[in-house]
ROLO-706419 format. One record per residue (C-alpha): residue number from 0; residue in three letters; x, y, z. Coordinates in nm, 3 decimals. Last residue first. Example, Ala and Ser with C-alpha at 12.3 -4.5 7.8 and 13.67 -1.06 7.14 Angstrom:
% ROLO-706419
lomi,ronu,px,py,pz
1,SER,1.367,-0.106,0.714 $
0,ALA,1.230,-0.450,0.780 $
***
This chain:
% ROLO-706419
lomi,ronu,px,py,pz
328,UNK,-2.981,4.912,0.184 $
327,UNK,-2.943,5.234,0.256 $
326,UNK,-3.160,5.358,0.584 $
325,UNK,-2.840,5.465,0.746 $
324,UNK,-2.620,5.659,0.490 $
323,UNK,-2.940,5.851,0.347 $
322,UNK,-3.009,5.912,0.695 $
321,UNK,-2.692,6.027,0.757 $
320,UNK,-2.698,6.310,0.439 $
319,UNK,-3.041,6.401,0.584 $
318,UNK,-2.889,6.476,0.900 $
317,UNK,-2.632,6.704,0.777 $
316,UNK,-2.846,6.868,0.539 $
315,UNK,-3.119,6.960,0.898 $
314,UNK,-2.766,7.038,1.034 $
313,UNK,-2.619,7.279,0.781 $
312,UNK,-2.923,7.488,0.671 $
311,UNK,-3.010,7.529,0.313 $
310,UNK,-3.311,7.268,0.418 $
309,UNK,-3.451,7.484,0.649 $
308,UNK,-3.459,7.765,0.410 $
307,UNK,-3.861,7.889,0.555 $
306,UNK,-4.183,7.891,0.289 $
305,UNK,-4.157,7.507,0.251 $
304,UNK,-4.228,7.413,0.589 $
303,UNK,-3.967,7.159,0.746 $
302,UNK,-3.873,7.022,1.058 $
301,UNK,-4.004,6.659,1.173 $
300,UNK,-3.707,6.384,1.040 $
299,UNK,-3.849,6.082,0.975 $
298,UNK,-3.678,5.723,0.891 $
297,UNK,-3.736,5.426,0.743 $
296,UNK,-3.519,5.091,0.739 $
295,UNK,-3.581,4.776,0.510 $
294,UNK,-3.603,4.439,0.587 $
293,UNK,-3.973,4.393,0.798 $
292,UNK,-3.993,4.759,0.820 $
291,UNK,-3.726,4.903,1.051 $
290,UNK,-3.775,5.189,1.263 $
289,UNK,-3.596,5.515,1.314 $
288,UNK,-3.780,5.881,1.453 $
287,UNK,-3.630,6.244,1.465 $
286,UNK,-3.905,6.541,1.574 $
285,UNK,-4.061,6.341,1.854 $
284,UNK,-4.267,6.696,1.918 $
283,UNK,-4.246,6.989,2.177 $
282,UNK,-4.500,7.305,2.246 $
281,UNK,-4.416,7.494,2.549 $
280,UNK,-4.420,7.812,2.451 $
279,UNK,-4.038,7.822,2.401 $
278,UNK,-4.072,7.558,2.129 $
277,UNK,-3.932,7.184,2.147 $
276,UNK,-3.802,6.956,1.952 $
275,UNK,-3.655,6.592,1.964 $
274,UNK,-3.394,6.387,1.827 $
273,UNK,-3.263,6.048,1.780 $
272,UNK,-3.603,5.801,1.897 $
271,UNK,-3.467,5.459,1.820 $
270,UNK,-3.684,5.142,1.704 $
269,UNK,-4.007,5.364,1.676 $
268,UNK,-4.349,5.357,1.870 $
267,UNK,-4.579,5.282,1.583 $
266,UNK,-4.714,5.604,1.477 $
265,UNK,-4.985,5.860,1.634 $
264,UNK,-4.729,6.112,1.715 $
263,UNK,-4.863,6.260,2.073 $
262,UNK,-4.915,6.630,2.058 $
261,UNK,-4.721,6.911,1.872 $
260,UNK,-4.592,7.000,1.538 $
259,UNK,-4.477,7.365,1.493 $
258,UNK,-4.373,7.529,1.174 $
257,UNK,-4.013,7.657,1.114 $
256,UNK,-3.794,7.967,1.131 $
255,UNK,-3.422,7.995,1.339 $
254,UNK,-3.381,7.586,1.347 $
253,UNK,-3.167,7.581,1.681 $
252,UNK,-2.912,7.346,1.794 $
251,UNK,-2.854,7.088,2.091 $
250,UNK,-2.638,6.792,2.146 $
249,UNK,-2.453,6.875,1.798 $
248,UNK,-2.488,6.661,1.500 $
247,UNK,-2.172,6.535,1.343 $
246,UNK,-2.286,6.146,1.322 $
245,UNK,-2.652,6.173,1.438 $
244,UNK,-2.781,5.980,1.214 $
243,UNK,-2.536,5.715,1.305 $
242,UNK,-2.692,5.715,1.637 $
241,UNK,-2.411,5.785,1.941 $
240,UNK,-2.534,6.099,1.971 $
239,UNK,-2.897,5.911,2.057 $
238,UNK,-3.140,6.222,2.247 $
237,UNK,-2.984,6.508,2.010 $
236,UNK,-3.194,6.807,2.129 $
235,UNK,-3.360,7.036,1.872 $
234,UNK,-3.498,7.391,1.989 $
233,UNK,-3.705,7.583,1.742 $
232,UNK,-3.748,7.923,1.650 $
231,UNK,-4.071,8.092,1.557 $
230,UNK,-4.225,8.101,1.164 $
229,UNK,-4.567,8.086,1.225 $
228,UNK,-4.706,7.771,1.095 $
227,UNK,-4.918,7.653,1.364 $
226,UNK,-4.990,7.260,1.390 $
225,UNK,-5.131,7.107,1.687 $
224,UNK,-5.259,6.740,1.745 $
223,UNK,-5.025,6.467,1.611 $
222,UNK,-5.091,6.236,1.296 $
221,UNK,-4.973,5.921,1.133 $
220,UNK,-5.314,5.782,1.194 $
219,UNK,-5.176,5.456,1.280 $
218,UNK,-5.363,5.180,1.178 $
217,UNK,-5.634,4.969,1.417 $
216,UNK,-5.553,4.623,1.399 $
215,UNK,-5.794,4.402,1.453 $
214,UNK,-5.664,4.053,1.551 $
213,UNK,-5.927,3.769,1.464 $
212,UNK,-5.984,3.407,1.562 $
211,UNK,-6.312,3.327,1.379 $
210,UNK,-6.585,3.202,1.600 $
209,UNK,-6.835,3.286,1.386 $
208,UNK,-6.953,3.578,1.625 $
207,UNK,-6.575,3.689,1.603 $
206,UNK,-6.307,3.553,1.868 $
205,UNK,-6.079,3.837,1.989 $
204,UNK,-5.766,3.990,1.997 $
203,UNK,-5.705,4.344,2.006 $
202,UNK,-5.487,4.657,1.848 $
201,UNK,-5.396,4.971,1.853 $
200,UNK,-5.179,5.191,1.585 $
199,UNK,-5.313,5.481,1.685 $
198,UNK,-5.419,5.689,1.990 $
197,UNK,-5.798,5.678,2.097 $
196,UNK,-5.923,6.044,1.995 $
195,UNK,-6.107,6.259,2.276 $
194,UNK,-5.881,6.538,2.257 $
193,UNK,-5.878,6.518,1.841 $
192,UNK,-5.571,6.402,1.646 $
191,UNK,-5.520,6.629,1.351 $
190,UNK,-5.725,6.429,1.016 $
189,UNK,-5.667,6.169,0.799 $
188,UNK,-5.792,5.897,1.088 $
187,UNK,-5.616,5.577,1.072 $
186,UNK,-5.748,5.280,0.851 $
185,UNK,-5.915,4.978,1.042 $
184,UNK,-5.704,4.610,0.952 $
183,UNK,-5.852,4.327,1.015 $
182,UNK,-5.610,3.996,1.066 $
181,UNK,-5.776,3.670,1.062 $
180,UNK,-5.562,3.409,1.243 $
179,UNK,-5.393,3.103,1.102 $
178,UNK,-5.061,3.174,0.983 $
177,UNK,-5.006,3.344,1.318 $
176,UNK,-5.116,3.093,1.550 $
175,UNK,-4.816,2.879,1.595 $
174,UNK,-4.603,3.225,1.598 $
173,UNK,-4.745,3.308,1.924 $
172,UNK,-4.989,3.606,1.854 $
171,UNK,-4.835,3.920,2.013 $
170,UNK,-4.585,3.940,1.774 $
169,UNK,-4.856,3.992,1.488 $
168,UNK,-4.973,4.329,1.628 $
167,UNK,-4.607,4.422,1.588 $
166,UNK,-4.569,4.313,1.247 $
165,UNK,-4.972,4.525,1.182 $
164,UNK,-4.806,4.834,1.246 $
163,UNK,-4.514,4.803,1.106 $
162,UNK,-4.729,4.761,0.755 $
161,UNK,-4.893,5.018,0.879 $
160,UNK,-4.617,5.282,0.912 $
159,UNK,-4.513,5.178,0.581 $
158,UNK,-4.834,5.243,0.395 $
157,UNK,-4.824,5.624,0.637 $
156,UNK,-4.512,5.681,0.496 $
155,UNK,-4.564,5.558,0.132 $
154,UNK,-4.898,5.794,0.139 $
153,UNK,-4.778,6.055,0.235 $
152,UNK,-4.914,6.183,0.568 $
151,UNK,-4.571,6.205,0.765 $
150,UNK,-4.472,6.376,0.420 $
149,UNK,-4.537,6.705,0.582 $
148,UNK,-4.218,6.722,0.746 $
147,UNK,-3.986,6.483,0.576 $
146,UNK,-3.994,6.138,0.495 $
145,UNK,-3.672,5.901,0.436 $
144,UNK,-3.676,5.551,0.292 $
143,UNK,-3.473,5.276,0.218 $
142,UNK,-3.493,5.025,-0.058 $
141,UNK,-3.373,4.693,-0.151 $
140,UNK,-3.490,4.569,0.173 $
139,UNK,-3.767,4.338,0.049 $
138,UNK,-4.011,4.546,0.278 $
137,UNK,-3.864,4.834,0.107 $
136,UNK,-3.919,4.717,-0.245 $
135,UNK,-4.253,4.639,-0.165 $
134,UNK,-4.386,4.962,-0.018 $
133,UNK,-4.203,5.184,-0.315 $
132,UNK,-4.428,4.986,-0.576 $
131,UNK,-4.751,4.980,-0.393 $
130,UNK,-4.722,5.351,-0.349 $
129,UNK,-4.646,5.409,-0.716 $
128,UNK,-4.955,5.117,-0.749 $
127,UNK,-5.129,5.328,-0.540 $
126,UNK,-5.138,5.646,-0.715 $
125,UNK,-4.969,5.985,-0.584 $
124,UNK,-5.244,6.249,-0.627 $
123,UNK,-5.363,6.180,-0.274 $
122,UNK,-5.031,6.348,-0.127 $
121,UNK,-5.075,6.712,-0.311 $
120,UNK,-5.058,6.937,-0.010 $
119,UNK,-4.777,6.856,0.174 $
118,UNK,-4.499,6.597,0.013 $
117,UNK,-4.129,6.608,0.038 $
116,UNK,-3.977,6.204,0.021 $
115,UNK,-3.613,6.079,0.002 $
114,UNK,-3.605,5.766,-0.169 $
113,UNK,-3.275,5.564,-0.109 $
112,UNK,-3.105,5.265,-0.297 $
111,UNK,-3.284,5.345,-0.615 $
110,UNK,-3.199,5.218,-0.968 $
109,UNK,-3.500,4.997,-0.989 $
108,UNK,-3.694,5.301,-0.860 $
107,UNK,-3.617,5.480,-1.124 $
106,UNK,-3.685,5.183,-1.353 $
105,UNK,-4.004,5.112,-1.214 $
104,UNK,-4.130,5.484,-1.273 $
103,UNK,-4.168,5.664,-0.957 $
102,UNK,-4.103,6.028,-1.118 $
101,UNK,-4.445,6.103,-1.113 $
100,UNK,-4.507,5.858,-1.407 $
99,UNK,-4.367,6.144,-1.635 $
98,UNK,-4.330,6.439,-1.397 $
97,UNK,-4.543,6.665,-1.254 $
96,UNK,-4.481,6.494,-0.906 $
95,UNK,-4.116,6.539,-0.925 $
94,UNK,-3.784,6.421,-0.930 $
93,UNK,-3.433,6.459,-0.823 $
92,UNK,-3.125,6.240,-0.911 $
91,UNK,-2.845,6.166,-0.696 $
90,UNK,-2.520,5.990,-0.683 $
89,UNK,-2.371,5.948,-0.361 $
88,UNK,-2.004,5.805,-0.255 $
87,UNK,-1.909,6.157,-0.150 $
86,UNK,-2.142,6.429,-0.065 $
85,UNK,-2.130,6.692,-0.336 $
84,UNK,-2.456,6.493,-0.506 $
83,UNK,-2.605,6.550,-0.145 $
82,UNK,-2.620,6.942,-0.161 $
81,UNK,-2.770,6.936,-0.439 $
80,UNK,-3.068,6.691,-0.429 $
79,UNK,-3.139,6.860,-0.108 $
78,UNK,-3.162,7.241,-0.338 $
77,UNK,-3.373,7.023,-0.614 $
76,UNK,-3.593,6.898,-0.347 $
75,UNK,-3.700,7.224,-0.277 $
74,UNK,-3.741,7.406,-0.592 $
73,UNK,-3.616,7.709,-0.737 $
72,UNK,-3.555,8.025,-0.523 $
71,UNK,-3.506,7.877,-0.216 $
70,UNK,-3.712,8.033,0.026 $
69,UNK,-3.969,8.214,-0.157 $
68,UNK,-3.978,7.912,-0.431 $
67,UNK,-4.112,7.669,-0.204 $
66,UNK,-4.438,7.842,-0.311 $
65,UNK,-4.481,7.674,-0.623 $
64,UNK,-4.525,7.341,-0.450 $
63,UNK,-4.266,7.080,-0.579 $
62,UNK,-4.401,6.745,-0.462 $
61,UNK,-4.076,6.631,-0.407 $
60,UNK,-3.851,6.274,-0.482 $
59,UNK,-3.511,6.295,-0.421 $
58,UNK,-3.349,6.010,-0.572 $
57,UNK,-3.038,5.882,-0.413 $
56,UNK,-2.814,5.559,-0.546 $
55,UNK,-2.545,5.535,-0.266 $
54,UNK,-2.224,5.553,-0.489 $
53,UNK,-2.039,5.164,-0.496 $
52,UNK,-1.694,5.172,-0.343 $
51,UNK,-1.766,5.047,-0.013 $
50,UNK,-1.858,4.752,-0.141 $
49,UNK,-1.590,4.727,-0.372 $
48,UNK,-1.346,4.797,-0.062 $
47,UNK,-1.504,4.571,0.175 $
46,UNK,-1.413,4.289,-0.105 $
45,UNK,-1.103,4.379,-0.134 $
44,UNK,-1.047,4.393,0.199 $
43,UNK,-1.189,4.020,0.251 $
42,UNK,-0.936,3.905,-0.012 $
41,UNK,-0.613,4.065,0.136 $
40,UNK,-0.726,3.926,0.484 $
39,UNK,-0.734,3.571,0.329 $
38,UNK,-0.365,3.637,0.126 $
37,UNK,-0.249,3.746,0.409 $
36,UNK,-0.335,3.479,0.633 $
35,UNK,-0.174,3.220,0.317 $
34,UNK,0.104,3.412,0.332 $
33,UNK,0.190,3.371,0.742 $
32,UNK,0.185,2.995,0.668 $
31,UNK,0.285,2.806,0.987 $
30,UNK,0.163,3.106,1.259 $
29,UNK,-0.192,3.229,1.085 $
28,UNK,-0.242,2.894,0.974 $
27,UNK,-0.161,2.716,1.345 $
26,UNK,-0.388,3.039,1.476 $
25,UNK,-0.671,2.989,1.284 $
24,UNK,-0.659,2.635,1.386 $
23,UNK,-0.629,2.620,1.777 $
22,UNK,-0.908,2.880,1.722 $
21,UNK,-1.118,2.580,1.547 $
20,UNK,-1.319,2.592,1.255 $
19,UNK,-1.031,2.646,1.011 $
18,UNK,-0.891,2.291,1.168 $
17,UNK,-1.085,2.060,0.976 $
16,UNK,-1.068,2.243,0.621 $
15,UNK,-0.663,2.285,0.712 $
14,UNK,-0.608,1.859,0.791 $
13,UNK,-0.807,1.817,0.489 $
12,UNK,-0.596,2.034,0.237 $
11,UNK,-0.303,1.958,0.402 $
10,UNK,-0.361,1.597,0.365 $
9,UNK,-0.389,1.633,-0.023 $
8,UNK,-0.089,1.872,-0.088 $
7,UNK,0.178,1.549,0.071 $
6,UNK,0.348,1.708,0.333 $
5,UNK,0.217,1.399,0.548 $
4,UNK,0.366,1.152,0.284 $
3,UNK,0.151,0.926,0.170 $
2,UNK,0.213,0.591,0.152 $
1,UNK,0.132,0.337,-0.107 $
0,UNK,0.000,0.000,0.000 $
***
């Protein structure tokens, strides 16, 4: 019988696949063949660096209200869309309502790692399949999404809200049950949150007159109480500095003109609250909120109104710019 000698190519290869799970192992290879280690970290760096390497695929998507043009002299989304193309490893394209398939086309959105959203007045003029389109992708995690302002009642936001909604519903039914229970869903509210008005998203278990075992899910209204739009200073307090969005963001900073928010934010209570705002009459809002949606991430940033340069501002661009590094896929 032939014998193989233990230097022999074939028992190395054996005797290294059996001891590469091992530390005892990693550390033989790392000592015995100090170019083979190299060669493995080599690899892995190369790989970090082509990841690394490929642009963060933006599109700035904005309703483009005529009046936006007092405080920035073209367009909104077009002065965000700006600023982040002179970020580095972004490339950035801005769209528009008015344009052709309102600038959610499949191939934009194809070629879309994050959708950056500016709605107010025009939100039910966005069609559901758009919606439908934007909803899926995210939930795949091929796309991440940041709303601002008024876009809180857009209708991707407030689709994505419920769809978060309705996950954490589900965890209260052991996962046994899950496939088998009836889940009703009850639209939020479009309008501010009344006094009297049960928050949103809610939910309850309970057998219907059939006997069916059904969770009703009541939606979040993506909503508050107050608005005022009169232009007064704001107060913004970093709660999570150590939150990526909040890379380069100061504990506390001032937005000189903006709109007030107020009251309870009728949303599903998110994954990591990063800022909030206050007004020196009292008034205060959740004004920076994270979740995740099933495998994508979504985030919304509060200040805004289109008639005051909030966006020409270094921290509300500074924050944007970390979103848009956070909530990529």
């Amino acid at each position: 019988m032939a014998m193989v000698h233990p230097h022999h190519p074939a028992i190395y290869h054996d005797n290294l696949i059996k001891m590469k799970y091992t530390s005892f192992g990693r550390s033989f290879i790392a000592k015995t063949f100090p170019w083979l280690a190299c060669l493995v970290a080599a690899g892995f760096m190369a790989v970090a660096a082509t990841a690394s390497a490929k642009p963060i695929r933006v599109v700035v998507w904005d309703e483009r209200e005529p009046a936006q043009k007092q405080a920035y002299g073209g367009f909104l989304g077009d002065t965000i869309a700006a600023y982040l193309a002179k970020q580095p490893g972004m490339t950035v394209k801005s769209v528009g309502l008015d344009d052709p398939d309102q600038g959610l086309s499949d191939d934009i959105l194809d070629h879309c790692d994050v959708l950056i959203w500016w709605g107010h007045e025009r939100h039910d003029a966005v069609t559901d399949a758009h919606v439908n389109a934007i909803l899926q992708r995210l939930k795949e995690g091929r796309l991440g999404f940041v709303a601002l302002h008024s876009a809180h009642w857009s209708k991707p936001f407030i689709a994505a809200m419920s769809t978060r909604a309705v996950d954490d519903a589900l965890k209260s039914v052991p996962k046994s049950e899950r496939k088998t229970i009836k889940v009703v869903q009850i639209p939020g509210k479009h309008a501010l949150a009344g006094p009297n008005d049960p928050m949103t998203p809610s939910f309850r278990r309970f057998k219907a007159e059939d006997g069916t075992d059904t969770l009703e899910v009541h939606l979040p209204a993506c909503v508050f109480s107050f608005v005022r739009a009169e232009g007064i200073p704001s107060h913004v307090t970093t709660l999570l500095p150590k939150h990526p969005i909040a890379k380069g963001i100061p504990a506390t900073f001032d937005i000189p003109q903006t709109e007030i928010y107020s009251g309870a934010f009728s949303v599903p209570k998110p994954d990591a609250l990063i800022f909030e705002e206050h007004w020196d009459d009292g008034h205060s809002f959740t004004s920076g909120c994270a979740w995740r949606v099933e495998k994508g991430k979504v985030f919304y940033f509060r200040p805004g109104h289109e008639i005051y340069p909030i966006y020409t501002q270094e921290y509300p661009l500074k924050i944007v710019e970390n979103a848009v590094r956070w909530v990529r896929p």
